[in-house]
One Martini backbone bead per residue (centre of mass of N, CA, C, O) as a GRO file, in nm:
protein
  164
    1UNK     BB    1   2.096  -1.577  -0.024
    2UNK     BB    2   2.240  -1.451   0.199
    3UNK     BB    3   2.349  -1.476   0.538
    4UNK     BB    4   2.149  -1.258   0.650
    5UNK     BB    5   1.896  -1.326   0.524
    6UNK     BB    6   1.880  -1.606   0.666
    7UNK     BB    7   1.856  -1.524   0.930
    8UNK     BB    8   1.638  -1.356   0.928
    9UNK     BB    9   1.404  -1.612   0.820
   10UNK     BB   10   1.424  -1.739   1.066
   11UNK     BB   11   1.307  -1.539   1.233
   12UNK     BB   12   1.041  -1.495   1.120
   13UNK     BB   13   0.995  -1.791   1.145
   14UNK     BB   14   0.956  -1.732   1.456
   15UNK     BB   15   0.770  -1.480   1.469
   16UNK     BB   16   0.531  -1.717   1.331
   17UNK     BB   17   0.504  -1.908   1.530
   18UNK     BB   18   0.430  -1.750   1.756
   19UNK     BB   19   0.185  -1.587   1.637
   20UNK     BB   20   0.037  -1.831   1.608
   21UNK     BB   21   0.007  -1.961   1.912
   22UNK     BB   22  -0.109  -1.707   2.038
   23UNK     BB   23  -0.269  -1.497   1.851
   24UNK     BB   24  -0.171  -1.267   1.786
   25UNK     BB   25  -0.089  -0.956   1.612
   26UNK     BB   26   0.202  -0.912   1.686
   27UNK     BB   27   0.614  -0.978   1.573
   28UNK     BB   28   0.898  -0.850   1.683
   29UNK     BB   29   1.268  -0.752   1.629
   30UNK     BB   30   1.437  -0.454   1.771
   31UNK     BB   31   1.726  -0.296   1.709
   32UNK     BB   32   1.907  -0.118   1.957
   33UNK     BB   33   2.136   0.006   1.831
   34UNK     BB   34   1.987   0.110   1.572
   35UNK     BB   35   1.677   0.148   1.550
   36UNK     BB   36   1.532  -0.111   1.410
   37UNK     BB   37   1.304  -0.298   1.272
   38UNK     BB   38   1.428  -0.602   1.172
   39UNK     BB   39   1.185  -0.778   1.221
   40UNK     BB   40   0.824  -0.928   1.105
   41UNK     BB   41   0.530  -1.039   1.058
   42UNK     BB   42   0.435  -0.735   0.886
   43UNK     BB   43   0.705  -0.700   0.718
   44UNK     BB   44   0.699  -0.356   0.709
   45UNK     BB   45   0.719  -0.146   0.930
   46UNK     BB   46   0.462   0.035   0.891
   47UNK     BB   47   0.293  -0.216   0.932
   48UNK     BB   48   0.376  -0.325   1.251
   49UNK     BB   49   0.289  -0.027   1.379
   50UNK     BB   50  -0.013  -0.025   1.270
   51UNK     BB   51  -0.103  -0.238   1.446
   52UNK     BB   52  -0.075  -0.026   1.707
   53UNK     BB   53  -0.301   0.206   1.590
   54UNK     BB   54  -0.553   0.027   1.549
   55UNK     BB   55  -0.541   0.040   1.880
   56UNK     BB   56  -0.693   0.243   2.064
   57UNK     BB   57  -0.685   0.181   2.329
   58UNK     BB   58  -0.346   0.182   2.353
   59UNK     BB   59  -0.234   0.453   2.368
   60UNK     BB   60  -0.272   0.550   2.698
   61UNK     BB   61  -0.106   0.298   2.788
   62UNK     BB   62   0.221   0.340   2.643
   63UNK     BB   63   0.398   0.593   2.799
   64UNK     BB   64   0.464   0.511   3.067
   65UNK     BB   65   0.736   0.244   3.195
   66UNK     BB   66   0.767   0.088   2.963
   67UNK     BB   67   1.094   0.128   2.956
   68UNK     BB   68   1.239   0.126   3.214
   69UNK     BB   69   1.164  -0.167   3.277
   70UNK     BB   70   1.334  -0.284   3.034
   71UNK     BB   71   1.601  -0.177   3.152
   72UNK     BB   72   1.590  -0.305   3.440
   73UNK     BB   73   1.476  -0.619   3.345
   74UNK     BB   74   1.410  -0.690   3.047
   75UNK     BB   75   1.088  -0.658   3.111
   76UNK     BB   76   0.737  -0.576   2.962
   77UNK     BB   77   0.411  -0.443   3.019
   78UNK     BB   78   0.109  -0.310   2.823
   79UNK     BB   79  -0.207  -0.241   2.872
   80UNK     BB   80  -0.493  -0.126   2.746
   81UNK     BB   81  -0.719   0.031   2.834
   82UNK     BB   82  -0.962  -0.214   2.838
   83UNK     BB   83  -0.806  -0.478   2.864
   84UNK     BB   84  -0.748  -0.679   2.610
   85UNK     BB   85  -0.422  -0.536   2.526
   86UNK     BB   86  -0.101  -0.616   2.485
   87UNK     BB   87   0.240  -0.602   2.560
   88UNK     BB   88   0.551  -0.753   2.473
   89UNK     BB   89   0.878  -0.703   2.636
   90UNK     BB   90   1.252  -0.874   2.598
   91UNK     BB   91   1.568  -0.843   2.665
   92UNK     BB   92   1.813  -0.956   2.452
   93UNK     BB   93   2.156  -0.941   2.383
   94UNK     BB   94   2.182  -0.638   2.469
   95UNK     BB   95   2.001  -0.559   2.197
   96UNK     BB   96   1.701  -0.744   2.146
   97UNK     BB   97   1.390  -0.671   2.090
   98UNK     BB   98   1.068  -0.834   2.197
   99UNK     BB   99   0.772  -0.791   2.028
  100UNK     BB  100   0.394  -0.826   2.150
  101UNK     BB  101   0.117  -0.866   2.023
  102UNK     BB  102  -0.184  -0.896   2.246
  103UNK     BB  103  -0.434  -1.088   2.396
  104UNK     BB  104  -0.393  -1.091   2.716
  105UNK     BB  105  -0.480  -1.379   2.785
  106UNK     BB  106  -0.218  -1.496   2.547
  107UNK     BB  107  -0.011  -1.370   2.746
  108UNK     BB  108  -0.078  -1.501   3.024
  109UNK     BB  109   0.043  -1.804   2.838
  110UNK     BB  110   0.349  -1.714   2.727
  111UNK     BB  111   0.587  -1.748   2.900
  112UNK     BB  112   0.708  -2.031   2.727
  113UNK     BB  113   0.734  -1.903   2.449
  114UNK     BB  114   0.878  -1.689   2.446
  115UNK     BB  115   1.133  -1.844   2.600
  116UNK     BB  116   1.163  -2.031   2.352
  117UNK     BB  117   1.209  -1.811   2.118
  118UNK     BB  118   1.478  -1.672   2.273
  119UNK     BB  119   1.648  -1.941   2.253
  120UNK     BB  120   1.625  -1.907   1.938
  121UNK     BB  121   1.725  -1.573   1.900
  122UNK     BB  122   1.997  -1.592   2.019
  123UNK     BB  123   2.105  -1.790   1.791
  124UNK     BB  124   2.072  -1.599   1.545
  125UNK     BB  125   2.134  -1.320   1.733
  126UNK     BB  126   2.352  -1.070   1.815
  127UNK     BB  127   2.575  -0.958   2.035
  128UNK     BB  128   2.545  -0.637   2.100
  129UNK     BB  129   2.720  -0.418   1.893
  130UNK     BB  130   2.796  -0.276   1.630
  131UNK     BB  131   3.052  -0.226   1.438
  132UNK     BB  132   3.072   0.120   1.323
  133UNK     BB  133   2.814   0.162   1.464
  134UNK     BB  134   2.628   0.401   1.541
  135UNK     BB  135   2.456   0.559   1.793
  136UNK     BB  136   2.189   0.636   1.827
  137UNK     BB  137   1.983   0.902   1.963
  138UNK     BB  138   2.028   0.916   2.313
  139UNK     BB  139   2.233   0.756   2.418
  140UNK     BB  140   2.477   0.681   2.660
  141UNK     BB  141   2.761   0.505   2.628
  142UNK     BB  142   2.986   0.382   2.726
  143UNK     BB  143   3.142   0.094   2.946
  144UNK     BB  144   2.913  -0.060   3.017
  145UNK     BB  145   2.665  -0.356   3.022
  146UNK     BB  146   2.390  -0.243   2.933
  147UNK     BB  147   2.205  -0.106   2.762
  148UNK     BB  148   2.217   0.202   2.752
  149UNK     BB  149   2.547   0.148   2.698
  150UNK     BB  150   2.471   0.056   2.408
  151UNK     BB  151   2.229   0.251   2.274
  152UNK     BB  152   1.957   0.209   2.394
  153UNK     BB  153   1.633   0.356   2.267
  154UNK     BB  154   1.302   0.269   2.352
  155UNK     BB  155   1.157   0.529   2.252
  156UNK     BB  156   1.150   0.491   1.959
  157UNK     BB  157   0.907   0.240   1.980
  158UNK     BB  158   0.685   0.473   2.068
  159UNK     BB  159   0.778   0.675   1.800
  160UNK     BB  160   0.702   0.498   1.591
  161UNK     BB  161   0.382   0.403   1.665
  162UNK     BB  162   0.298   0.719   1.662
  163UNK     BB  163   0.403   0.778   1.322
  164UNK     BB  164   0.296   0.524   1.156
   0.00000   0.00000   0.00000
């Protein structure tokens, strides 16, 4: 196994860790430089965002304001319509979110869990952008210190939730 298959490998083991703890239904770490869901749960990209589509009632508050609430305050959450069913986001190392799908409930029981992650995944993946790798299309570029000057585009995640 490659330095980086090693690393993926651990994140992914704490993103079972994360969603067994939780009874989650689903827990990945999106890289926003690159626009690519890295690591989750449920194995490859469409299998990810498959449990987001499977959640019928999520459909409807999926594009509110979480996307800018994302970049403005680091952290983010979406309950479904039916009011069971939340997503939560996290933005940490300037490059990459937490995103965690659960039963609300779950959710609301979760912020000391999700904090332990996060101090476990910032030590795993790199701060910043990929030098060499282009900008998503959509970022903002610039020499500015936020995400969006890193050129996260957040709404990658929840066009990607509702192609695949």
């Amino acid at each position: 196994m490659s330095v980086a298959g090693s690393y993926t490998a651990k994140v992914v083991a704490q993103l079972r860790s994360l969603k067994a703890g939780l009874g989650a239904t689903a827990a990945g770490v999106f890289d926003g430089a690159r626009a690519l869901l890295h690591a989750s749960t449920e194995g490859p990209e469409d299998s990810f965002w498959r449990a987001f589509r499977e959640i019928s009632c999520f459909r409807d508050g999926w594009a509110d304001h979480w996307d800018r609430d994302l970049l403005v305050t680091g952290f983010a959450r979406v309950e479904c319509g039916c009011g069971r069913h939340a997503v939560a986001t996290t933005l940490f190392n300037r490059r990459w979110i937490l995103i965690v799908l659960a039963d609300v409930r779950a959710l609301n029981e979760a912020d000391r869990a999700i904090v332990e992650a996060i101090e476990i995944l910032k030590n795993l993946l790199p701060a910043g952008s990929p030098s060499g790798w282009p900008r998503p299309p959509g970022g903002a570029g610039g020499g500015g210190q936020g995400p969006a000057e890193l050129g996260i585009s957040v709404g990658w995640i929840r066009d990607r939730a509702a192609r695949n």
